[in-house]
C-alpha positions as CSV (number, residue, x, y, z in Angstrom):
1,X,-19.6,11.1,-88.1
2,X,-22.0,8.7,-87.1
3,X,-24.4,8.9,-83.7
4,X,-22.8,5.4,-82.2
5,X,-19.4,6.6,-82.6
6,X,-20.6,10.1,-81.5
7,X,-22.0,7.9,-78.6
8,X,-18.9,5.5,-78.1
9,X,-16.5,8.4,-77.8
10,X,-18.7,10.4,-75.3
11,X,-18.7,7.5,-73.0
12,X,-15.0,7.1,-73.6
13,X,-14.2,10.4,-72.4
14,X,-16.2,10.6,-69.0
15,X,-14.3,7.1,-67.6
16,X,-10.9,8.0,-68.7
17,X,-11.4,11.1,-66.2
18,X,-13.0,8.7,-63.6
19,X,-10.0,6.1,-63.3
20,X,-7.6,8.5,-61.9
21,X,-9.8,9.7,-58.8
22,X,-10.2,6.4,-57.9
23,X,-6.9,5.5,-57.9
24,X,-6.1,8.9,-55.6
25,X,-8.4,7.1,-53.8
26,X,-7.2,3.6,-53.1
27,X,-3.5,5.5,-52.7
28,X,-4.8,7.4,-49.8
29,X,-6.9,4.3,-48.1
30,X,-3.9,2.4,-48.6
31,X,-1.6,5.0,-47.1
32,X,-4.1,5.6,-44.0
33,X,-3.9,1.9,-43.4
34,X,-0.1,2.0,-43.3
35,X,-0.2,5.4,-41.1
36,X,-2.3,3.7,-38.3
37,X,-0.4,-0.3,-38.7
38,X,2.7,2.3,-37.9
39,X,1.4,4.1,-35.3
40,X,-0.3,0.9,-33.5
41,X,3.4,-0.7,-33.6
42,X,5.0,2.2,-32.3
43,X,2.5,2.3,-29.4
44,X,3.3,-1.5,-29.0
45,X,7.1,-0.6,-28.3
46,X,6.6,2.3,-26.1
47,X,4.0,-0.3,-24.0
48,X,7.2,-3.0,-24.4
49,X,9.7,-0.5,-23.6
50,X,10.7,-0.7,-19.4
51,X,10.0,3.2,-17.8
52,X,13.0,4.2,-16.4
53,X,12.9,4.9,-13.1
54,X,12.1,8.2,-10.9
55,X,14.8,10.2,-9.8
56,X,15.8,10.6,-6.2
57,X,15.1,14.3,-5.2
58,X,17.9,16.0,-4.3
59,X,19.3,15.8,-0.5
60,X,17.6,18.7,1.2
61,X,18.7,20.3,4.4
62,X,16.5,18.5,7.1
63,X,14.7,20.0,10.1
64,X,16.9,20.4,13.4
65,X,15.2,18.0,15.5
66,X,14.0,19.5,19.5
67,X,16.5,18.8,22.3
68,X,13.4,16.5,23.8
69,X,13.2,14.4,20.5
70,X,17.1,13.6,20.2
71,X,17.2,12.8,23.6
72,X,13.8,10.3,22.9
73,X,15.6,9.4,19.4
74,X,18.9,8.4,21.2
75,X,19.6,4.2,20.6
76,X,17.7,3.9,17.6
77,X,19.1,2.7,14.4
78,X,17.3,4.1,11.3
79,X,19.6,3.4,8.8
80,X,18.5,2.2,5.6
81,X,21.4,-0.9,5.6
82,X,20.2,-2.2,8.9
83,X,16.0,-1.6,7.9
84,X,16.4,-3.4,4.8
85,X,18.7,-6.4,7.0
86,X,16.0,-6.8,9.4
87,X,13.5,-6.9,6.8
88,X,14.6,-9.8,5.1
89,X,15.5,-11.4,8.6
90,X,11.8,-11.0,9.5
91,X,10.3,-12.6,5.8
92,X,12.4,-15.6,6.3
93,X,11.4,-16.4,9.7
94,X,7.7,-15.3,8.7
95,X,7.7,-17.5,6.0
96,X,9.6,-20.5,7.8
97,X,6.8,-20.0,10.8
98,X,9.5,-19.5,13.3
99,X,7.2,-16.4,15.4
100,X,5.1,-16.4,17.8
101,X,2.5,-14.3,18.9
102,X,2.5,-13.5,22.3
103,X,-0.5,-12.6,24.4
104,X,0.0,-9.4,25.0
105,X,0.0,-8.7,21.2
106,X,-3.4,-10.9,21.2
107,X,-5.0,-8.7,24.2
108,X,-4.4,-5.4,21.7
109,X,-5.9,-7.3,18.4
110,X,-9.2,-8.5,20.5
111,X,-9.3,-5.1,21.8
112,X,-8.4,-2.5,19.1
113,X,-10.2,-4.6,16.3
114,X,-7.7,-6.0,14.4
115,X,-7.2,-9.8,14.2
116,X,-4.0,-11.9,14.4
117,X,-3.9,-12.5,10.5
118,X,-3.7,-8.7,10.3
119,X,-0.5,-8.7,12.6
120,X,0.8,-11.5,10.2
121,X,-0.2,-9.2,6.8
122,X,1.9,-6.1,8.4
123,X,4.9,-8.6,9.1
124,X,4.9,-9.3,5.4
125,X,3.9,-6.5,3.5
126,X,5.1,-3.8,5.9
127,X,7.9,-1.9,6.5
128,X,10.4,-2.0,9.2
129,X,11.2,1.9,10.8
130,X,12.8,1.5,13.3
131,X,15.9,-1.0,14.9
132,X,16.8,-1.1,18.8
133,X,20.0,-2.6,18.7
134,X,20.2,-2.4,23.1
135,X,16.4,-3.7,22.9
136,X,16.8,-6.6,19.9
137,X,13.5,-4.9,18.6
138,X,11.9,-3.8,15.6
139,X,9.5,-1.5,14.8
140,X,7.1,-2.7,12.3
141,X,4.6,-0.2,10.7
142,X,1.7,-1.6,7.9
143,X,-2.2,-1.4,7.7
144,X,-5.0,-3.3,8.0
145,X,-8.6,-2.6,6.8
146,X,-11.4,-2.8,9.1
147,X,-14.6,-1.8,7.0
148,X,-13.0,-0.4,3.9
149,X,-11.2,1.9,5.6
150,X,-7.4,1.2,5.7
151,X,-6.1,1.9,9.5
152,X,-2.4,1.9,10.4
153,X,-0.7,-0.8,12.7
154,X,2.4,-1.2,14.7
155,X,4.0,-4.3,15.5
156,X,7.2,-4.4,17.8
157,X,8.8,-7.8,16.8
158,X,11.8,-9.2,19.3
159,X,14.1,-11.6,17.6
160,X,15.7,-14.5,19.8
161,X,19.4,-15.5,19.3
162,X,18.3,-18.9,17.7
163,X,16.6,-17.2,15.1
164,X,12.9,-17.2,16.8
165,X,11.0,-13.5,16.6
166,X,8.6,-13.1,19.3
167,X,5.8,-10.7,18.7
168,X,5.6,-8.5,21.6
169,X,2.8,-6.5,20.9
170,X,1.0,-4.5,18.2
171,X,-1.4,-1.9,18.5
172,X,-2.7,1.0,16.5
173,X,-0.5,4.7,17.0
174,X,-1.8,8.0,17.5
175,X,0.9,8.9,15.5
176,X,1.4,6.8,12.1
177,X,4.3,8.8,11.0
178,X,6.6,9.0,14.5
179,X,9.1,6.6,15.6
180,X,8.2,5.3,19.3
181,X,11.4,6.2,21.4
182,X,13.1,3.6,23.6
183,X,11.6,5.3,26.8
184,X,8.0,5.3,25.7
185,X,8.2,1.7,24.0
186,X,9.9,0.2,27.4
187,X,6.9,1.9,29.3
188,X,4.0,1.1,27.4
189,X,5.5,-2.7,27.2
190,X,6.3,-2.2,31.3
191,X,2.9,-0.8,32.7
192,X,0.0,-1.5,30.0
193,X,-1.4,-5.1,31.1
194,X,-2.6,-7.8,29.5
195,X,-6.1,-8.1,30.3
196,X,-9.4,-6.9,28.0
197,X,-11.0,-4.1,29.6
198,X,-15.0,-4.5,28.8
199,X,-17.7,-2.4,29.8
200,X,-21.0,-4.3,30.1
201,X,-24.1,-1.4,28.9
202,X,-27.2,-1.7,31.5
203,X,-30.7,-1.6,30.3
204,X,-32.2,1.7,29.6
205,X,-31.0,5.0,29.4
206,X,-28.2,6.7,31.1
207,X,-28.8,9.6,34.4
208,X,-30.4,12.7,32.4
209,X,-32.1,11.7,29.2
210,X,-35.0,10.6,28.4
211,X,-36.1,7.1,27.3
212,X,-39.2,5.1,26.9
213,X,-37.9,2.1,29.1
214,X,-35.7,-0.6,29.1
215,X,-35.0,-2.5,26.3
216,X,-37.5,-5.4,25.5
217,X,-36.0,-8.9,25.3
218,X,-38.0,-9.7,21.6
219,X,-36.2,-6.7,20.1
């Protein structure tokens, strides 16, 4: 036997044991390449797929309410038929501009800090608690933000036989999460006035502390 045959079927031998390995190889790229085109599809129908949605808690036994708060609670409609009635009532004549603002409602938005667009924002992306059928009111509860800082606000909204909703006032509660009973809302309507209370600050310091003098008019 000759060296180039010697030769020819020593370099024979090493790439017929080389040609399998790579072909394991392409196999397993290839099948890598299907696993993760599967995998991104299925992740594409779960995206597609609508989340069902959360179910309601069971109905647990509520609180007894005090004597004091039924008797407070006693007219007032918080049914979720008649919420979600005056709810759309109050879009519709939002949207159609048939409200006004009255100026009562104005004197607690110059006053609190909130401003009349704010009223306006809680009338259309807030939520109506409370219904006094005797009254023709509605409790409207919402937020406004006031320097980052979302605050809640109350609008009581009367709405007029043609369709006209007048808004009585607004003002922000001590209590976010209470309903306002018939006897406090008719009082605070009755005997809170309409006029801006405003406190003008003298120069200098109050009685008591110290201070360098009055304020300089450059400053």
């Amino acid at each position: 036997m000759t060296k180039v045959a010697a030769s020819s079927t020593t370099n024979r031998n090493p790439g017929s044991r080389r040609a399998p390995a790579r072909a394991d190889t392409e196999r397993t790229g290839t099948d890598l390449l299907a696993l993760r085109a599967q995998l991104a599809r299925a992740e594409k129908e779960a995206r597609r797929a609508p989340t069902p949605p959360p179910a309601r808690p069971a109905n647990l036994p509520h609180k007894p309410l005090k004597p004091q708060r039924e008797a407070d609670l006693a007219g007032i409609d918080t049914t979720d038929h008649s919420l979600t009635r005056a709810h759309a009532r109050l879009r519709d004549a939002v949207y159609e501009g048939r409200y006004h603002l009255c100026p009562h409602a104005i004197g607690h938005a110059r006053a609190e800090g909130f401003l009349e667009h704010d009223i306006i924002q809680v009338l259309v992306a807030g939520r109506v608690r409370a219904v006094y059928p005797e009254d023709r009111r509605w409790l409207v509860c919402g937020y406004f933000e006031a320097c980052g800082v979302a605050l809640p606000l109350h609008v009581v909204v009367e709405h007029q036989p043609g369709g006209f909703l007048d808004v009585v006032t607004a003002f922000v509660p001590k209590h976010p999460h209470h309903i306002i009973s018939r006897a406090r809302l008719a009082v605070m309507l009755r005997y809170d006035d309409e006029r801006i209370r405003t406190r003008t600050a003298t120069p200098g310091n109050k009685p008591g502390h110290r201070s360098k003098g009055k304020w300089k008019k450059g400053a």
